[in-house]
C-alpha positions as CSV (number, residue, x, y, z in Angstrom):
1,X,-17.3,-18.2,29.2
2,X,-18.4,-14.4,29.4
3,X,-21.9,-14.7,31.5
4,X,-24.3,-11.2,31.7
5,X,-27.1,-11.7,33.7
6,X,-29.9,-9.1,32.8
7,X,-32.9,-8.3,35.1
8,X,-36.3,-7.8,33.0
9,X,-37.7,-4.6,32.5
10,X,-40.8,-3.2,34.8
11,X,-43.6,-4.8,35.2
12,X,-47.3,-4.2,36.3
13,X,-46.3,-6.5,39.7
14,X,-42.9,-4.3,40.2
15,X,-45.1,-0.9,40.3
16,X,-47.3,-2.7,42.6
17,X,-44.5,-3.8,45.0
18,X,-45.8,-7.4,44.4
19,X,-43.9,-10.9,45.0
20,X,-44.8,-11.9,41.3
21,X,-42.9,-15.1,40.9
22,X,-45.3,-17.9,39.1
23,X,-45.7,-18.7,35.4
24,X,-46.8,-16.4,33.5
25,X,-46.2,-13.6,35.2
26,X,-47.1,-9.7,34.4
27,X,-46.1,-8.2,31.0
28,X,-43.9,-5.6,31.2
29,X,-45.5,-1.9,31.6
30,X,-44.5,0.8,28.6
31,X,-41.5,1.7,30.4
32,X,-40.7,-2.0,31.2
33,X,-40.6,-2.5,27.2
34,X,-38.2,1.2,27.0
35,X,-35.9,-0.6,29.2
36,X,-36.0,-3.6,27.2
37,X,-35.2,-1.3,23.8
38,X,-32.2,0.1,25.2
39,X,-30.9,-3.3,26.1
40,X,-29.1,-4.2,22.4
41,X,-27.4,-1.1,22.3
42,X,-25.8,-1.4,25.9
43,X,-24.5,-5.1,24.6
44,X,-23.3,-3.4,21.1
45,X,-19.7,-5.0,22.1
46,X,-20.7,-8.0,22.8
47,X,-20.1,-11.2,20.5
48,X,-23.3,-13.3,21.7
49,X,-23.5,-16.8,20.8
50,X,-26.8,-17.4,22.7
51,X,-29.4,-16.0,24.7
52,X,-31.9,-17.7,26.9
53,X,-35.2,-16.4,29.4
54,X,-36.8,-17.9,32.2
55,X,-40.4,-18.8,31.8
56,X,-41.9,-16.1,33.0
57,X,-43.0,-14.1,30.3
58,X,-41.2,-10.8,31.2
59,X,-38.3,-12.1,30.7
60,X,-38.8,-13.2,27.2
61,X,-40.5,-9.6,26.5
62,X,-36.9,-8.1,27.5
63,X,-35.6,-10.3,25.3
64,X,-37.2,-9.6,22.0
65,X,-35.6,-6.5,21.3
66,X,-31.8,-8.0,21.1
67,X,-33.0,-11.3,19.5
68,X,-34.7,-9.5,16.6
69,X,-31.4,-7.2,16.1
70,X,-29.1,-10.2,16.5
71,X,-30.9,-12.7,14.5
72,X,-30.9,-15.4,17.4
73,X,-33.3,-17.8,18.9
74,X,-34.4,-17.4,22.4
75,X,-34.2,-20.4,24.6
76,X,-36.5,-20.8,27.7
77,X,-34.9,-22.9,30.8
78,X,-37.2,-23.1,34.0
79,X,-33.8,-23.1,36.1
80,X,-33.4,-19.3,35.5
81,X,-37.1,-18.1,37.0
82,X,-37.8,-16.4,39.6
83,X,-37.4,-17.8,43.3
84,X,-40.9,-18.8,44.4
85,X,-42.7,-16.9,46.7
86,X,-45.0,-19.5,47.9
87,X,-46.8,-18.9,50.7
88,X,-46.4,-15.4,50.0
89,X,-47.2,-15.3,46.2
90,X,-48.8,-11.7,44.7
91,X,-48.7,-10.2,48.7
92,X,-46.8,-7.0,48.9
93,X,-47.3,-6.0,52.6
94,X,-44.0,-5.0,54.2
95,X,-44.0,-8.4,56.4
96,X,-44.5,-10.8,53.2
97,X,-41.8,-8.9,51.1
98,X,-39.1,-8.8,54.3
99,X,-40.2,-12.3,55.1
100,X,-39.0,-13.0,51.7
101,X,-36.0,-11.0,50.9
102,X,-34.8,-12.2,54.1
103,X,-34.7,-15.9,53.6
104,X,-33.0,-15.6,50.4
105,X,-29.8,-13.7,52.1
106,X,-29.8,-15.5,54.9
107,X,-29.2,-18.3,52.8
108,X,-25.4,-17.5,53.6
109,X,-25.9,-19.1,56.7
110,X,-28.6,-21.4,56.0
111,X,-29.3,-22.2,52.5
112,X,-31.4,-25.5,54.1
113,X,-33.9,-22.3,55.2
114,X,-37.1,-22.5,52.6
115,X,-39.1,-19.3,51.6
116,X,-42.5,-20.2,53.3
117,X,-44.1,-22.5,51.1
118,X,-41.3,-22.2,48.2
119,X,-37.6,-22.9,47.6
120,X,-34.9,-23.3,49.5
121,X,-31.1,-22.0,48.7
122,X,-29.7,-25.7,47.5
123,X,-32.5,-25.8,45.0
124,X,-32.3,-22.7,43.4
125,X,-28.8,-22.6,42.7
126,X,-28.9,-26.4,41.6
127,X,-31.6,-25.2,39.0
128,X,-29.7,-22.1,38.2
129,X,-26.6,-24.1,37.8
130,X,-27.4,-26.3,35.2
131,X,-28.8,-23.5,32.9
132,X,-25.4,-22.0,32.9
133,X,-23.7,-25.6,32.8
134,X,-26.1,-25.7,29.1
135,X,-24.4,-23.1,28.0
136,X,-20.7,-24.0,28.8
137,X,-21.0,-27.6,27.8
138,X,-22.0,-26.1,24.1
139,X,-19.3,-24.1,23.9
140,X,-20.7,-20.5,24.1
141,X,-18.0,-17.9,24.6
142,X,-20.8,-15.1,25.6
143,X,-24.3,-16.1,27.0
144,X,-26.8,-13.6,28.2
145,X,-29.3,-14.6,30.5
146,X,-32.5,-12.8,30.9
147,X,-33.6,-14.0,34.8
148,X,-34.9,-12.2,37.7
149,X,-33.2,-9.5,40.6
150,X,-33.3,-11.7,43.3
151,X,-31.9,-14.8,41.7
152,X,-29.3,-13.2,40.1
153,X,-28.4,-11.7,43.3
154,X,-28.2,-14.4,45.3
155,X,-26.8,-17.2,42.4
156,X,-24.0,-14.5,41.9
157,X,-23.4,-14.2,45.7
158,X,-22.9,-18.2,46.0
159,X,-20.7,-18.7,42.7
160,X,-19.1,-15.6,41.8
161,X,-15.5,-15.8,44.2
162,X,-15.4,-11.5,44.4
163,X,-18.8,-11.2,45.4
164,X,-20.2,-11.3,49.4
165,X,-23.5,-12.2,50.8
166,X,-23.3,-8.5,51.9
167,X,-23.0,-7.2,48.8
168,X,-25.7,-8.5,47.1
169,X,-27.7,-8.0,49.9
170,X,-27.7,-4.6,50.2
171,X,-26.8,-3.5,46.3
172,X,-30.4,-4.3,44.7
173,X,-30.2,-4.9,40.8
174,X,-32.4,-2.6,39.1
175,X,-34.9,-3.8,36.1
176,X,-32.8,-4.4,32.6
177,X,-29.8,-4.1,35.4
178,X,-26.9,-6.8,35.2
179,X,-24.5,-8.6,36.4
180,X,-21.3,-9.9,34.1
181,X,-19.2,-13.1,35.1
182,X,-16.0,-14.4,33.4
183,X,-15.3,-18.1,34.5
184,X,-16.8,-21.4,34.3
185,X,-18.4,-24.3,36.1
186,X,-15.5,-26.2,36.9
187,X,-13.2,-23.2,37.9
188,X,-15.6,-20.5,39.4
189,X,-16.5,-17.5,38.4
190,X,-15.4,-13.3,38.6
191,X,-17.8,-11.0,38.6
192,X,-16.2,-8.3,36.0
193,X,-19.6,-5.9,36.7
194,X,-22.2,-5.2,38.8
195,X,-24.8,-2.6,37.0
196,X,-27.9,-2.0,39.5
197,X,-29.0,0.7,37.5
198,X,-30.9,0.0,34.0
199,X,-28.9,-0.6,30.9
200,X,-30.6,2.2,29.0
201,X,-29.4,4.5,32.0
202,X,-31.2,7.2,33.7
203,X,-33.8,8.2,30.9
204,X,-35.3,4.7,31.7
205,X,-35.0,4.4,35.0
206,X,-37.7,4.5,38.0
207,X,-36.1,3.5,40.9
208,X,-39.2,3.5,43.1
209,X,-41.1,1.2,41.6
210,X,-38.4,-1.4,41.3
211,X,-40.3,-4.2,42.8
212,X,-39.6,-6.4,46.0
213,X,-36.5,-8.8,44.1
214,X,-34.9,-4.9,44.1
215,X,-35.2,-4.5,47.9
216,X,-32.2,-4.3,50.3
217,X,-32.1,-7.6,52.7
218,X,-33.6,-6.9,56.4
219,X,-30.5,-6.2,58.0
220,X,-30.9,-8.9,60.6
221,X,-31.3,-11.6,57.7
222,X,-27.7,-11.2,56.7
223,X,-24.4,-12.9,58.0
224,X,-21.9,-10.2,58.8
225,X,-18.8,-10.6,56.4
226,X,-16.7,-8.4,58.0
């Protein structure tokens, strides 16, 4: 199966620097919903057989655009949300957002570790893993995924064989960025790409107000790989 994990577009929480990770969730900002536009022509290649969101709504909002030019239905699978914040929901102080960036990547060492008051990294790839087992067991060939930067960072970092902790660590996913896997459940996966930068490309980019899943890990949080 061809996997391409998509980052939403901006949101009001992501200009704030806010750890926005609880249903709803903020709508995406006007250029959240550019970014979002420029997503079906980036996939123009693709042959995709089905498309699912988490459910937060600004994942389903990036959606939109290529279900309504494809003609396909969304579906909406908790397992590919956000990692909860917890303890640190909506706080963006630089001590919440390190505290929470670095749990999730030193999950390499530790996935048993638990964002204060949230997950730990057993159950978020569990959940994550059973949304991409949905797809496989139906017999997609190409599933895109609208999820979340820090998920997809750390999921991708666990499962795909090419990618290291270290990588995704320090190479932050912009919004409408993506990640593409070849592979399946049984026998792994390869990361063919790794776009941190926004499908639509500069034009709909704003790199500083990315949000906290687009931050590099505290270098101390992650295992050396080298």
């Amino acid at each position: 199966m061809r996997l391409i994990l998509v980052r939403h577009g901006q949101t009001s929480s992501n200009v704030a620097d806010l750890l926005d990770t609880a249903e709803p969730g903020a709508d995406l900002t006007a250029l959240g919903r550019q970014q979002a536009a420029a997503v079906p022509r980036s996939l123009a290649e693709e042959d995709i057989d089905v498309v699912y969101a988490s459910t937060l709504v600004r994942t389903q909002q990036t959606a939109a655009p290529l279900l309504a030019e494809r003609g396909l239905e969304l579906r909406v699978r908790d397992g590919i949300r956000e990692i909860a914040a917890g303890d640190l929901e909506m706080r963006g102080d630089e001590a919440s957002v390190r505290a929470y960036v670095g749990t999730i990547f030193s999950w390499a060492d530790d996935p048993h570790r638990r964002v204060p008051g949230g997950e730990n990294g057993h159950e978020v790839w569990q959940r994550f893993d059973e949304v991409v087992a949905e797809a496989h067991a139906e017999g997609a060939g190409t599933a895109v995924m609208f999820s979340h930067g820090a998920v997809i960072r750390s999921w991708t970092a666990v499962r795909a064989e090419n990618v290291t902790g270290e990588h995704a660590a320090y190479h932050p996913i912009s919004n409408t960025g993506a990640v593409v896997l070849e592979g399946s459940p049984s026998e792994g996966w390869w990361a063919e790409l790794w776009e941190g930068e926004p499908l639509g490309g500069d034009r709909v980019s704003d790199a500083a107000h990315d949000g906290p899943a687009a931050d590099p890990a505290p270098a101390e949080a992650v295992p050396s790989e080298s």
